[in-house]
N, C-alpha and C positions, 0 to 999 in steps of 0.2 A: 315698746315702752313709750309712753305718750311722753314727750320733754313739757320742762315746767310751765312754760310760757301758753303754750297750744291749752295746759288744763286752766290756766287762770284765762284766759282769751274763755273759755269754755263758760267760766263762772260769772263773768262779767260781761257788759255789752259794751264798756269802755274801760281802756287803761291808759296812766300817764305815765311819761315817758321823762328823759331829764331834759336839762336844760344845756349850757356853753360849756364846753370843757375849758377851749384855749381861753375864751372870756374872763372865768376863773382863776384859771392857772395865772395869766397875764395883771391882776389884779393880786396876788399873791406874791408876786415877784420875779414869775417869769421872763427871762429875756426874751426879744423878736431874735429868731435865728438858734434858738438855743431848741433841743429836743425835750418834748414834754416828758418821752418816756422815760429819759434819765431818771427822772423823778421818783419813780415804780421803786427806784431802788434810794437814790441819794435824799428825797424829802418827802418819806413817807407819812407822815403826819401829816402833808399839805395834800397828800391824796388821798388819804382818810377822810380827811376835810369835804375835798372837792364831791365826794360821794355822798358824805353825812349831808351834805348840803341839800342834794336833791332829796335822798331818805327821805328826812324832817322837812323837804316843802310840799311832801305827799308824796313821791315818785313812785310808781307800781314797777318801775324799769326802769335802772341806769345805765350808760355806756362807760366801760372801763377805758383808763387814758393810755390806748393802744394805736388811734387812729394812724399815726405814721409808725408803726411799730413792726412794717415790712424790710427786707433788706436793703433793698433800693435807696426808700428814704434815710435810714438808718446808717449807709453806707455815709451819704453828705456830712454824719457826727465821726465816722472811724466805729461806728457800734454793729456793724451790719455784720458779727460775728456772736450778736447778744439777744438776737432775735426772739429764742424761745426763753432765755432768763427775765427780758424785760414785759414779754406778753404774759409768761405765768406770774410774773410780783404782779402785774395789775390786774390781774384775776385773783388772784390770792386774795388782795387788800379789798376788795370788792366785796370777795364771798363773806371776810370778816364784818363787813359794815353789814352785807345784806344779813346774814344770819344772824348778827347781833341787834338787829331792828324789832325783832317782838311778831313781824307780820310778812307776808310772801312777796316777797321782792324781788326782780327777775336780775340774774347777773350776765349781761349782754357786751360778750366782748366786740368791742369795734375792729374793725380791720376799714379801713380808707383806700382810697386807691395806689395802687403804686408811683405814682409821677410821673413813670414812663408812657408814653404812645404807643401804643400796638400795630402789628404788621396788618396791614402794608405801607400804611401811611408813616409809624415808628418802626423800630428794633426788636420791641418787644415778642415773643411769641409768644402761642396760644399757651404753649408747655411750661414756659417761662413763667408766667402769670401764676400758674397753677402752683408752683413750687414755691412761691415766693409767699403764695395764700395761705398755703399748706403747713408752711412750716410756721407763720402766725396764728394759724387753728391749734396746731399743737401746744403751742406754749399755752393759748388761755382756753386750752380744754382740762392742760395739764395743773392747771393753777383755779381748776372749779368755774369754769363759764357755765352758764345755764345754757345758751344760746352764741350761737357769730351774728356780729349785727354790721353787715357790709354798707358803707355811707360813700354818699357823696360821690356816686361813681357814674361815669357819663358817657361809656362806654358797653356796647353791646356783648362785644365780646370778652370783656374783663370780668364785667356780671356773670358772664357764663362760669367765666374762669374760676371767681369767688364758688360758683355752685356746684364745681367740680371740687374745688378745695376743701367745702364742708362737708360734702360726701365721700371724699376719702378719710379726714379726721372723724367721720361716725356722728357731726355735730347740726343741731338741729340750727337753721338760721332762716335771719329776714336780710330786706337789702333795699335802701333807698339810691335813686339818682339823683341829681342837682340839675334844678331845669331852671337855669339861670340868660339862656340866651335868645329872646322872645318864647318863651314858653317851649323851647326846648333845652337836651342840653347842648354842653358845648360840642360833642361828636352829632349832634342832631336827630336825639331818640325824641318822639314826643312819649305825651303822656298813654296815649295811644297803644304808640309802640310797645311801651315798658307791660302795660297792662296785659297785651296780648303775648309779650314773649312768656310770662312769667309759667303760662300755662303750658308753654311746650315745652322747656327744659326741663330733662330728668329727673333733677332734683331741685323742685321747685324749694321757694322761701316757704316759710310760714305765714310770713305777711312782708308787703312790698309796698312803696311810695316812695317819697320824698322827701328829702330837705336843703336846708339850706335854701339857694337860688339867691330871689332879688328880695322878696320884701313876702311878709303874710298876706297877703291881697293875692299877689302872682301866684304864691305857694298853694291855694285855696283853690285858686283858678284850676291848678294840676290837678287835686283831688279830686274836681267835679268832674275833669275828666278821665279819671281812672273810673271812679263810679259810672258814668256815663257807659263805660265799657261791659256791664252787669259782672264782674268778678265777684264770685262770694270770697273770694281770699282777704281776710282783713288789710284794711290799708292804712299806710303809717301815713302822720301830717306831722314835720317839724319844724316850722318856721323859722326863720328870726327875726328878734326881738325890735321890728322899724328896720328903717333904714339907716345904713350906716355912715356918719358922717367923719371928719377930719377936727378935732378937737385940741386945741394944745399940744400939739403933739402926739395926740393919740387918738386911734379907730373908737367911737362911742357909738352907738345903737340905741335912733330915739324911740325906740317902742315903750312905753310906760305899762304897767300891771294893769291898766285899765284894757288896754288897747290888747292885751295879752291872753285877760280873761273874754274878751268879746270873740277872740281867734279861735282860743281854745272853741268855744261853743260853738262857731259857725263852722269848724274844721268836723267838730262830731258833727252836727248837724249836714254836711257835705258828704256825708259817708265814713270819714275816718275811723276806725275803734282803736290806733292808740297815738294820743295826740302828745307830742313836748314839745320841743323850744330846741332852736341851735343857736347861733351866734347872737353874742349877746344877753342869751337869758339866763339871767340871775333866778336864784331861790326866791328871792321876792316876788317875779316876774310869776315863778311854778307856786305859790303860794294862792295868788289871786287865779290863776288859770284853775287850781283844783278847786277851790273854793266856789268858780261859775260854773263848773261841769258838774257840781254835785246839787248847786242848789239852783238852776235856771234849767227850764223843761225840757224836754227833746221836741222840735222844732216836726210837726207835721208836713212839710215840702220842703226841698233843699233849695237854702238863699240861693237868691236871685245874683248875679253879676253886679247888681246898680247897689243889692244890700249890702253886699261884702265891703263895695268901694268909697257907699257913703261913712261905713265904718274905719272903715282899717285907710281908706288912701287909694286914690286911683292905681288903675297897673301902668307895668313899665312898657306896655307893649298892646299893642291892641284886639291883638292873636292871641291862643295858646300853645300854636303853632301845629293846629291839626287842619288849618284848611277849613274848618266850619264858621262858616257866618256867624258873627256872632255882634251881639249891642254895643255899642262903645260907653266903656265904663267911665264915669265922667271923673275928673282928678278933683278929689273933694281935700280939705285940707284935713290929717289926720290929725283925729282927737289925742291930745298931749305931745305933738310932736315939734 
């Protein structure tokens, strides 16, 4: 049985994705330090909210607020006994916003990385990993997930691990990295790497890339090199929203809806077919991003390096970190930043 996501991928040559959960949450009243997933259960109306949000700025696919909803994490709140209660309420309240939206909308439970290190380097084991995914698959299979949607993960062997987890829960999944450390990530997969593992393990994603990292420009950079690798596996692009800066007190993200909708386009136009937004982006931000991916053309050759950077902001880094020569992208100052 084909799962829902692989049939809309089918029907469309692009889909959007959401935007910032913590972003959201943290404007909502979140505390720094407090667990988002509490929420699933104690302010459910604010994660009703957080969903409806992206819904109504277009979203063809949300992530439910499960990202630390591993026991691990879980364990830092005393919750690491509520693992499968708080992964099925945020599937549950999901499946209610998607089904009650009028149109097909994918309900993509997150799962994050665990925190831990894996062996050899950490504690962790390969088995370890697996049970810890495993038992987060069940709760938001068991609470109506469409799809596992593995984030942010920077590890070889934890990827795997996520992919041994949704093949024992029976559940169709994708799974980005964070290539946040000169174009790789922090364990030091490139884009390379991730492109070519995706193909030999068992149970492959459905579609694989990125998010998060440093800034739209570097994240773009990734995509090209995933595409570069000729994968027909759909590739995800999730940016965030500018770079992040220290505000009164608080983390702000200067990317503006302009700067958002220019990313969206050059992320499809880079290969990508389902493009959103991580830190940082606001409905507003997914409002003007769908609005340029439906009415600006699809681009006959994939931007150049110099286009990306006159747009969106030079990279952090002058690499993508595969060792290919490449132009040096010049730091131009980004529009609305």
């Amino acid at each position: 049985m084909v799962d829902a996501l692989t049939q809309l991928l089918n029907e469309r040559d692009w889909l959007m994705a959401d935007g910032a959960t913590g972003t959201t949450l943290f404007n909502m009243g979140l505390t720094s330090g407090d667990a988002p997933e509490l929420w699933n259960v104690e302010q459910q109306d604010n994660i009703r909210a957080l969903y409806r949000g992206a819904v109504d700025a277009g979203s063809d696919i949300f992530l439910t607020n499960s990202f630390g909803g591993n026991a691990s994490r879980l364990k830092l709140h005393d919750a690491h006994a509520r693992v499968h209660e708080l992964n099925k309420a945020a599937a549950e309240l999901g499946r209610e916003v998607a089904d009650a939206s009028g149109r097909k909308v994918i309900v993509a439970g997150s799962i994050g990385p665990t925190g831990e290190i894996m062996e050899p380097m950490g504690t962790l084991t390969f088995d370890g990993a697996v049970e810890m995914f495993h038992e987060q698959a069940e709760g938001l299979k068991a609470g109506g997930a469409d799809v596992l949607w593995v984030e942010t993960i920077s590890a070889a062997e934890e990827y795997k691990a996520a992919a041994k987890a949704a093949e024992l829960a029976g559940m169709a999944w994708c799974g980005t990295m964070s290539f946040d450390t000169a174009g790789r990530t922090m364990m030091g997969i490139t884009s390379a790497d991730l492109a070519q593992m995706v193909e030999t393990i068992p149970n492959p994603p459905i579609a694989f890339g990125a998010n998060c990292g440093v800034g739209a420009a570097d994240l773009l950079r990734t995509v090209l090199g995933f595409a570069a690798q000729g994968s027909e596996r759909p590739i995800i692009s999730k940016g965030n929203a500018g770079i992040p800066k220290y505000v009164d007190g608080h983390i702000h993200y200067d990317g503006t809806p302009e700067l958002m909708a220019d990313y969206a386009v050059f992320a499809r136009d880079c290969g990508a077919s389902i493009i959103g937004g991580c830190c940082g982006t606001t409905p507003e931000h997914l409002r003007a991003m769908r609005e340029a991916l439906e009415t600006r053309p699809r681009s006959d050759t994939r931007p150049t390096l110099e286009e990306i950077a006159d747009a969106l902001g030079g990279f952090s880094s002058n690499s993508d970190g595969t060792g290919d020569d490449e132009p040096k992208a010049r730091r131009t100052r980004r529009r609305g930043g």
